[in-house]
TILUM-581825 format. One record per atom (N, C-alpha, C, CB): x, y, z. Coordinates in steps of 0.2 Angstrom, whole numbers, plus 2048, in hexadecimal, padded with zeros to 3 digits. Glycine has a CB too. Example, Ala and Ser with C-alpha at 12.3 -4.5 7.8 and 13.67 -1.06 7.14 Angstrom:
TILUM-581825
8427E482783E7EA8278427F08278397EA82D8407F58238447FB8248408008278467FD81D
This chain:
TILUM-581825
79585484079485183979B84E83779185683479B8498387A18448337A384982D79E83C82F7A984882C7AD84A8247AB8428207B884B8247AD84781A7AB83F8167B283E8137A483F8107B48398107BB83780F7BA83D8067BD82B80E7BE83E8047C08427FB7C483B7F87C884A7FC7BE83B7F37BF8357EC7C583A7E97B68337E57C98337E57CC8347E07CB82F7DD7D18377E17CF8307D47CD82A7CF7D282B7CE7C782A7C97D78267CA7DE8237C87DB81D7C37E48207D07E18227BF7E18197B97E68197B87DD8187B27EB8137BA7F18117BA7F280A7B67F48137C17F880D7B27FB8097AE8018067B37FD80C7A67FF7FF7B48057FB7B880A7F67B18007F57BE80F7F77B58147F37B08197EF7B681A7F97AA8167EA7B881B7E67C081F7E27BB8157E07C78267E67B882A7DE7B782D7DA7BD8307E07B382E7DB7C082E7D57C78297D17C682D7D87CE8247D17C681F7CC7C681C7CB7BE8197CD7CB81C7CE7B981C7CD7B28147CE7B381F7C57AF8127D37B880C7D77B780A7DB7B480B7D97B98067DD7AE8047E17AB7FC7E47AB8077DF7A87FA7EA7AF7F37E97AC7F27F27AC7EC7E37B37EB7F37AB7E87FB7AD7E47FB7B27E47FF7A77E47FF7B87E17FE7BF7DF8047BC7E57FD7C67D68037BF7D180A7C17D080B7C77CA80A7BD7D380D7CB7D380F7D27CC8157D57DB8117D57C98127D87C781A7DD7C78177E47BE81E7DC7CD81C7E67CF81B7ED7CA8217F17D781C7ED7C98207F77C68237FB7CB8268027C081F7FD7CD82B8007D382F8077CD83180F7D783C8037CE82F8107CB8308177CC8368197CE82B81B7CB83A81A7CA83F8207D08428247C683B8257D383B8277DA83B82C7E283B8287D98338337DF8388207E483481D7E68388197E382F81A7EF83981C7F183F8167F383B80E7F98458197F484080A7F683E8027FB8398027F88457FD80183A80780783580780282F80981083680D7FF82E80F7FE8268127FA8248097F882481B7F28298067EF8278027F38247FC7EC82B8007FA8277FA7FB8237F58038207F77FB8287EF8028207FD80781880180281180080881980C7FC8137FF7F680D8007F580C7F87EE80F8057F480F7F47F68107EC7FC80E7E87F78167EB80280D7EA8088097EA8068037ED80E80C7EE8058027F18057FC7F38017F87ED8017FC7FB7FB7FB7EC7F77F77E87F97F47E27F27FA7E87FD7FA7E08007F97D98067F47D98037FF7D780A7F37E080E7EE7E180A7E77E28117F07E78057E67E48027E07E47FC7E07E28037DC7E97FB7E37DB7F57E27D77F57DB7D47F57E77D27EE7D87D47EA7D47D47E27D37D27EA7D37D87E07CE7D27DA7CF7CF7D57CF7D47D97CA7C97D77CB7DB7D37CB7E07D27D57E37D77C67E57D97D77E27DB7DE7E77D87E17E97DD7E37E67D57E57EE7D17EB7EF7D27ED7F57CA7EA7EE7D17F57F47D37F97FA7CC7F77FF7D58027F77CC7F78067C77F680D7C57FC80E7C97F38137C27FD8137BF8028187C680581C7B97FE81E7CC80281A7D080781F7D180B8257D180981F7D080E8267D381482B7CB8138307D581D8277C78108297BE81182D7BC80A8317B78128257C380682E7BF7FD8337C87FD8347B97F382B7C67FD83A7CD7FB83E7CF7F383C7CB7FB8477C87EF83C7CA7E783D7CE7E58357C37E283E7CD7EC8307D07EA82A7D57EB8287CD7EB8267DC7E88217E07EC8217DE7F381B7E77E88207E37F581A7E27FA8137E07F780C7EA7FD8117E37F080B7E27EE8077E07E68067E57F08037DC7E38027DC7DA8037DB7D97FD7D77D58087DB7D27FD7D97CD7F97D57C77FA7DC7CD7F77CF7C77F87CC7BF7FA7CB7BB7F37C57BF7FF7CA7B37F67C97AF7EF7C27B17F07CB7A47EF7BF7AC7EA7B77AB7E87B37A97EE7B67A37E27B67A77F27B27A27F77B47A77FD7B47977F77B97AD7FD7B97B18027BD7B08087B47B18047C27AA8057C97AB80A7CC7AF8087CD7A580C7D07B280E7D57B980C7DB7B680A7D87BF8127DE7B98047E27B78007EA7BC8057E07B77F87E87C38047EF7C78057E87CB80A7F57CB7FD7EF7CD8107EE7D38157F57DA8137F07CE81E7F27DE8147F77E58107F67EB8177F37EA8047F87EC81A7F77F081F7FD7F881B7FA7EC8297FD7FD81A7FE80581980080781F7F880981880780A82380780C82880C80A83080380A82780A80B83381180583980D80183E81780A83E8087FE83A8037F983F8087F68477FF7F28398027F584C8077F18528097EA84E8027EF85B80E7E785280E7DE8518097DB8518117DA8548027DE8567FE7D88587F97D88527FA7D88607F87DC84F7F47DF84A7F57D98467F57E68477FE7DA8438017D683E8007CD83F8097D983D8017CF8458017C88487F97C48488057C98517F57C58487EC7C58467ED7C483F7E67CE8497EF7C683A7EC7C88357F27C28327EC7D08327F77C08347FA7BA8327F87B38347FF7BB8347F27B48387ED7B083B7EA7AF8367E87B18417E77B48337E17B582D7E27B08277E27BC82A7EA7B48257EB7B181E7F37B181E7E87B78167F57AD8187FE7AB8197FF7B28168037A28147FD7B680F8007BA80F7FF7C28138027BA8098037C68158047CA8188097CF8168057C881C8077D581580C7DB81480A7E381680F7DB80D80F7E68198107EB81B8147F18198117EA81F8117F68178167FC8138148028178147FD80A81B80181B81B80982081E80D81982180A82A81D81581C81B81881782082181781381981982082181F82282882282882882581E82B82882A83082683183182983082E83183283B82982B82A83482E82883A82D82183B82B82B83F82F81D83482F81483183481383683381182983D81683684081483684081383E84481783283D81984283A81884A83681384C83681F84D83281284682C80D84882E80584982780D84383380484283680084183A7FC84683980283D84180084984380084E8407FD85484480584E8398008578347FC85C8337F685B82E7FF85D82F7F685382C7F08538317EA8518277F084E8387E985083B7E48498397DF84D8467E484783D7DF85383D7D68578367D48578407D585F82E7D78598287D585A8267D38538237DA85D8297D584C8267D284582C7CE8458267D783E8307CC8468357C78438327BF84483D7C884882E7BE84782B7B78498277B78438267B58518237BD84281C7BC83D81E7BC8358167C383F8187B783481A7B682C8177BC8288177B082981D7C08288167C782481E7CB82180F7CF82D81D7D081C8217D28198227DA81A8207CE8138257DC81C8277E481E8297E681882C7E78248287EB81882B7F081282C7F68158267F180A8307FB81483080181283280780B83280181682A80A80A82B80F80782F81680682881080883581880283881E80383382380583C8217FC83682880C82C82C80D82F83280782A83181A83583480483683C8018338387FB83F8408008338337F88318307F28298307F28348287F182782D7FB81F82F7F981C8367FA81A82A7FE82083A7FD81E8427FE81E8437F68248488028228427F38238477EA81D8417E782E8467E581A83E7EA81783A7E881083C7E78178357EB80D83D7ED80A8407F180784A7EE80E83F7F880D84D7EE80C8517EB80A8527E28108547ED80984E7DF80784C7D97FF84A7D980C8477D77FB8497DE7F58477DB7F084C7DB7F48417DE7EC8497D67E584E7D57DE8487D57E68557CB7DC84C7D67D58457D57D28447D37D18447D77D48457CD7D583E7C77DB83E7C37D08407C07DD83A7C17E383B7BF7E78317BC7E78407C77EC8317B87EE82B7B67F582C7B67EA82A7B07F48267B97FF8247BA80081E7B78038227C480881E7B480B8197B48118177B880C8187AE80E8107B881280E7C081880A7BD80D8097C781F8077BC8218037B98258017BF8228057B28267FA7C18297F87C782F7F47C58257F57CD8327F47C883A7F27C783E7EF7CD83D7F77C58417EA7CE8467EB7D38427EC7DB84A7F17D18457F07DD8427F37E383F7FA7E58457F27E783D7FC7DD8398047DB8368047D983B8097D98318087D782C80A7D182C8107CF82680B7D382B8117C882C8187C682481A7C38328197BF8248217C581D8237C681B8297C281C8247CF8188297BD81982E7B681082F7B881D8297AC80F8367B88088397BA80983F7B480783D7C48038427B48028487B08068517B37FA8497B080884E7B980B8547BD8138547C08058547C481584D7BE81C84A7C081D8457BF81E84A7C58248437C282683A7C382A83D7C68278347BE82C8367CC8308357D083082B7D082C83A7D883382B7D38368247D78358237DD83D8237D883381D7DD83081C7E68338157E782581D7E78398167EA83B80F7ED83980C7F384080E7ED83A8067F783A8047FC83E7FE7FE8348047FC83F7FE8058437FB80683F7F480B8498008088427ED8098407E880B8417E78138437E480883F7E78178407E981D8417E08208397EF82183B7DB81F8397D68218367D381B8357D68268397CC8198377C78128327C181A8427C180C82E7BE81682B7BA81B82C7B281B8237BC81B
């Protein structure tokens, strides 16, 4: 018998002064089975980092052909591809087929290994790396319950992340502009 993924609900107050975003996200994300609490709220950041009105989290871990997160217009072209993780190039390289925007937020203590392999196979593609501090998303990670409401307020090249059980900072570092 399959596991089934564990819901959680989040309502988060976003404050992106970088982009002069402001809204209240009602999230229920679905953790998968295989997916620990850092990748879940590696893919949770993300969203908050390019929230929109199109946004929504996919099938993930459950549909290979998708990323973590997208966005399509009205008529169902993809607007943004968001992959969670240290996807291959050829993946990234397909999905820059798809749509012009693209981005990638590795997450873990083995970015900086993964990184290292891939730089020169992403450097052609139009897509935008990031990396996540992984001690920023572990204290991150260890803060959630399932339900629960955060304020995210971004800045610069951080976010500060105010829950009922802590806050921490979770920066990242620009790896690849596109």
């Amino acid at each position: 018998m399959a596991l089934k993924p564990t819901i959680y609900k989040f309502t988060i107050s976003v404050s992106d002064l970088n982009r002069e975003y402001y809204d209240t996200l009602n999230l229920t994300v679905a953790q998968h089975p295989s997916e620990t609490l850092e990748r879940m709220m590696a893919r949770v950041m993300a969203f908050c980092l390019n929230a929109q009105e199109a946004l929504v989290f996919t099938k993930g871990l459950s549909e290979p052909d998708e990323p973590d997160i997208w966005a399509h217009t009205l008529d169902d072209q993809l607007l943004l591809w968001i992959d969670v993780g240290e996807p291959a190039a050829e993946r990234i390289k397909k999905a820059t087929r798809l749509t012009k925007d693209v981005k990638v937020y590795s997450f873990n203590s083995k970015s900086d290994s993964w990184w290292s392999q891939v730089e020169k196979q992403f450097n052609p593609l139009a897509a935008q790396v990031f990396q996540f501090e992984w001690e920023n998303i572990k204290t991150l990670g260890s803060f959630v319950e399932r339900t629960m409401e955060l304020s995210v307020t971004i800045t610069g090249d951080s976010a500060f992340v105010a829950t009922q059980s802590g806050e921490c900072e979770v920066g990242w570092l620009n790896l690849q502009a596109d």
